[in-house]
C-alpha positions in Angstrom: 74.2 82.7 85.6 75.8 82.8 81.8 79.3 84.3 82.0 78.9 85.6 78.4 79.0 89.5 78.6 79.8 92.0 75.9 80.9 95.7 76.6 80.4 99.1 75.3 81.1 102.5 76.2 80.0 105.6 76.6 80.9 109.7 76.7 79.4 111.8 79.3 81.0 115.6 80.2 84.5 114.6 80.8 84.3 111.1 81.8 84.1 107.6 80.2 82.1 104.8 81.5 82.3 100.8 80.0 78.6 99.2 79.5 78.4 95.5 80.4 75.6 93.5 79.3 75.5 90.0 81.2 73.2 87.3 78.6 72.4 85.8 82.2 71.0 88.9 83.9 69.7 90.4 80.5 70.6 93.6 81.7 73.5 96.2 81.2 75.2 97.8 84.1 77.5 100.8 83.9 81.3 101.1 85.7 82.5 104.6 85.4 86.2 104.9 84.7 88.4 106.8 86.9 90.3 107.9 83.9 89.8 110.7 81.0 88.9 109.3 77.6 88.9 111.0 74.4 85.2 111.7 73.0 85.6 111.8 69.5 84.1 108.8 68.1 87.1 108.6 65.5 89.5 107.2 68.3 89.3 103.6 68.3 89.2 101.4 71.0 91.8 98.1 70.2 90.5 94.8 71.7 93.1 92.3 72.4 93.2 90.1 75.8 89.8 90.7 76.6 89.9 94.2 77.3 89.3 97.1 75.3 92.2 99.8 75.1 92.1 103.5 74.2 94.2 106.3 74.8 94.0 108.5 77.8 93.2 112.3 77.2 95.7 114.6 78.4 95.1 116.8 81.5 95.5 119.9 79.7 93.0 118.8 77.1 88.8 119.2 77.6 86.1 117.0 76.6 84.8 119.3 74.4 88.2 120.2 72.4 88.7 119.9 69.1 91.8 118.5 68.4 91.8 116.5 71.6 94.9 115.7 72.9 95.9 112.5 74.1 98.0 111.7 76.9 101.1 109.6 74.9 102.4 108.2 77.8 98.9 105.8 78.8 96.5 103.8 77.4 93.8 102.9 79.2 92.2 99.5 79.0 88.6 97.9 80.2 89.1 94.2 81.5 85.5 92.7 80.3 85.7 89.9 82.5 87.2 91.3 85.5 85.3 94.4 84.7 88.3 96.8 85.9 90.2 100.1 84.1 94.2 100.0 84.3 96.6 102.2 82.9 99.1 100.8 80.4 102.2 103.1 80.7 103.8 103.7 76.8 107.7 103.5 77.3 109.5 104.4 74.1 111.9 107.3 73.0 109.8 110.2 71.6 112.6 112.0 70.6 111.0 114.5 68.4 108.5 117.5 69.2 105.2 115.9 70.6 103.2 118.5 68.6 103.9 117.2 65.4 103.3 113.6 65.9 99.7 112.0 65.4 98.6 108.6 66.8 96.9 105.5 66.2 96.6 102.5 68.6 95.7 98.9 67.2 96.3 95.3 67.3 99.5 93.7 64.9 100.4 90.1 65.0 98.6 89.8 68.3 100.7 92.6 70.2 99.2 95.9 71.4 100.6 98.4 68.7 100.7 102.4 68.5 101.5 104.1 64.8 103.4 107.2 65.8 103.2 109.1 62.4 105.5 112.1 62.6 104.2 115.2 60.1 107.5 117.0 59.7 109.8 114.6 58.7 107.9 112.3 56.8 107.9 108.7 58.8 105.5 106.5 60.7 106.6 104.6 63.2 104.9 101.2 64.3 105.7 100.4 67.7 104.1 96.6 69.2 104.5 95.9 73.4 105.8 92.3 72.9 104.9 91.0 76.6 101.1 92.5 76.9 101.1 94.6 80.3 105.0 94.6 80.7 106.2 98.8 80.0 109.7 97.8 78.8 108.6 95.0 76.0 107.7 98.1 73.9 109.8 97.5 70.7 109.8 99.7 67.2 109.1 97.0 65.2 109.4 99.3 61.6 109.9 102.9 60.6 108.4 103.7 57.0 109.2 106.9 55.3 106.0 108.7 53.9 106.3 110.0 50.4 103.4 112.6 50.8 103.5 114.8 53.9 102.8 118.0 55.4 
């Protein structure tokens, strides 16, 4: 059998679920998550380390909300190969109110990264886990001040 696989995912009433398709098997199986995902299809998944990462959806927040709110504290991330969903725990100061902050999760010089961009006083913050997989290697790597806001 070809290990080649690609993945995909899916929304369904307040779960998530990965799609792998196997080029061996020619066929696509689907692993539910035992996590909450946000639905909106503007949240991007990150791929870095062959696994797909996305923020978790709060507990207070439904499927169907719109603003969803994310859980800032996890990330979730899809293993293609091993086919398996962990949690990847953000560790950094907040320090401001949560309700005024607005996130975005990517990929910068090879390092997991979250933009934290804070609405009220003007700044974005790029944050990078140095050590993928290890909570305390998350390190503020810049702070830029916005010149529009609010």
């Amino acid at each position: 059998m070809y290990a080649c696989k690609t993945a995909g995912v899916s929304f369904d009433a307040d779960y998530f679920k990965a799609y792998v398709y196997t080029l061996g098997t020619n066929a696509w199986r689907s692993i539910p998550s035992p996590y909450r995902m946000p639905s909106t299809g503007d949240v991007a998944a990150a791929h870095l380390n062959g696994a797909l990462h996305r923020f978790k959806l709060s507990d207070q927040s439904r499927w169907k909300d719109t603003p969803q709110c994310f859980d800032i504290h996890s990330i979730i991330s899809f293993n293609i190969r091993s086919e398996e969903f962990r949690q990847v725990a953000l560790n950094f100061d907040y320090g401001v109110r949560l309700d005024c902050i607005s996130y975005a999760l990517g990929v910068l010089q090879g390092c997991l990264s979250v933009w934290r961009v804070n609405s009220i006083e003007c700044y974005t913050e790029i944050w990078v886990m140095k050590d993928y997989g290890l909570e305390d290697s998350w390190t503020r790597l810049h702070t830029v001040r916005t010149v529009f806001c609010h």
